[in-house]
C-alpha positions as CSV (number, residue, x, y, z in Angstrom):
1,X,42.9,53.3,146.5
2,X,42.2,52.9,142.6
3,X,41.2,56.9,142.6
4,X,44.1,58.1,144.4
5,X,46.5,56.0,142.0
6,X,44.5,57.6,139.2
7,X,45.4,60.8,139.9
8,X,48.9,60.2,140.7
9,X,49.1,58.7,136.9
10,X,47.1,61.9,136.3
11,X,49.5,64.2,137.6
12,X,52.6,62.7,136.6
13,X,51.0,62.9,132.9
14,X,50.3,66.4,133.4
15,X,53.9,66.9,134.6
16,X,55.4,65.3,131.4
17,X,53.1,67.2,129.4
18,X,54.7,70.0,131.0
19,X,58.1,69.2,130.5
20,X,57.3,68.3,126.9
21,X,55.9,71.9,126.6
22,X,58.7,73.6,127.8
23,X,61.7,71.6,126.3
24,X,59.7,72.2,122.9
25,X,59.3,75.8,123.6
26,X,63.2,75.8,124.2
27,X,63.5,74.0,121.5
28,X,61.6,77.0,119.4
29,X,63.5,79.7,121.0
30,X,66.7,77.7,120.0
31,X,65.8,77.2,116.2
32,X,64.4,80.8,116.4
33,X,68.4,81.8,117.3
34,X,69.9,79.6,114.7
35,X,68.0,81.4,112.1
36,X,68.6,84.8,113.2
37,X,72.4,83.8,113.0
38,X,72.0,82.3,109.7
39,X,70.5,85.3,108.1
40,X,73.7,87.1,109.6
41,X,76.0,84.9,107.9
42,X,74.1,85.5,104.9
43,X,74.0,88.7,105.0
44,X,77.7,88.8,105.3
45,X,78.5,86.5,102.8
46,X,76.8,88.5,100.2
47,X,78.9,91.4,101.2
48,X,82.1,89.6,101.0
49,X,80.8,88.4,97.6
50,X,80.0,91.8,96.7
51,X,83.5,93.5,97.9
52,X,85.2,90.6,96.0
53,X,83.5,91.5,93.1
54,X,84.4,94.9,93.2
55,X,87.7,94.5,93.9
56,X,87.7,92.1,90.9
57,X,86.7,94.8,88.8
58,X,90.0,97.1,90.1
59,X,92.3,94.5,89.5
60,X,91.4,94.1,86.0
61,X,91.5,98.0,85.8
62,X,95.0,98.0,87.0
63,X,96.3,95.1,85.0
64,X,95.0,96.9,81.5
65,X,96.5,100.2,83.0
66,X,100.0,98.5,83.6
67,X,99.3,97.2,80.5
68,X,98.7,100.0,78.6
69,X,102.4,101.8,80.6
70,X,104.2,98.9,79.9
71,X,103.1,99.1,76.0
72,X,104.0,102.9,76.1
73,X,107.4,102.5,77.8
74,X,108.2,99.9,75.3
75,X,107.5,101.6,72.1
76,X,109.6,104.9,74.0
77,X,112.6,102.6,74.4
78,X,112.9,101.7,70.7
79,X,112.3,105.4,69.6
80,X,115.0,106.2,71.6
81,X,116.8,103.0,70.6
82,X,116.2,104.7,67.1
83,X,118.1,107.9,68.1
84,X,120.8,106.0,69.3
85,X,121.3,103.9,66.5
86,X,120.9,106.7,63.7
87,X,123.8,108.3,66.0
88,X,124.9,112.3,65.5
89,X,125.8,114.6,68.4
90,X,122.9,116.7,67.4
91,X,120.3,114.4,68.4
92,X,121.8,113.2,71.6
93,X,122.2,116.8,72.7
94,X,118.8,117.1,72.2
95,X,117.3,114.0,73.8
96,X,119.8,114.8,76.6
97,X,118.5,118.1,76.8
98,X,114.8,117.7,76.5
99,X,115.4,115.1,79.4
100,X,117.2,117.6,81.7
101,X,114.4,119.8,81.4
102,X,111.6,117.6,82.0
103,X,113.8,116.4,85.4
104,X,113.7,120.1,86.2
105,X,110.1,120.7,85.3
106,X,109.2,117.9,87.6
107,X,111.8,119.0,90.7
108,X,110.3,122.3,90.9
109,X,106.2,120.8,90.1
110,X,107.0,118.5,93.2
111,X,108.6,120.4,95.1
């Protein structure tokens, strides 16, 4: 009877072994999942960083170019300011002209 009880104890060791075999080696294939995600997430994070960065670079691009139009429209204002203020009908025909023509120019360019 002591033989027969040893091999039950036998088997049922075997059968934990077993299960401790297979929940490990699910255990693997889970970890093994996790890390192929993570390296995913990686990967697109250092994308996003990179297309931040990039886009970074554009909006600093645009600020010094509305910069630089807002500087240029400002120092055309007081010139024409300056026409203004010296007065004449001479120069005002002439500003007035030389702006009718460029609104020509650019109505037959775009169209």
């Amino acid at each position: 009877m002591h033989s027969r009880r040893g091999r039950d104890d036998s088997k049922q060791q075997s059968a934990v072994e077993t299960n401790q075999n297979i929940v490990e080696q699910q255990n693997n294939d889970r970890i093994s999942e996790l890390s192929s995600q993570v390296g995913r997430l990686k990967g697109l994070t250092m994308d996003i960083e990179n297309e931040v960065r990039e886009q970074n670079v554009l909006l600093e691009d645009m600020g010094d170019g509305f910069s630089s139009a807002r500087d240029l429209i400002s120092g055309s204002l007081q010139r024409i300011g300056l026409v203004f203020e010296q007065g004449g009908v001479k120069n005002m025909l002439r500003m007035v002209g030389t702006l009718v023509i460029a609104f020509v120019f650019l109505y037959w360019v775009m169209g």
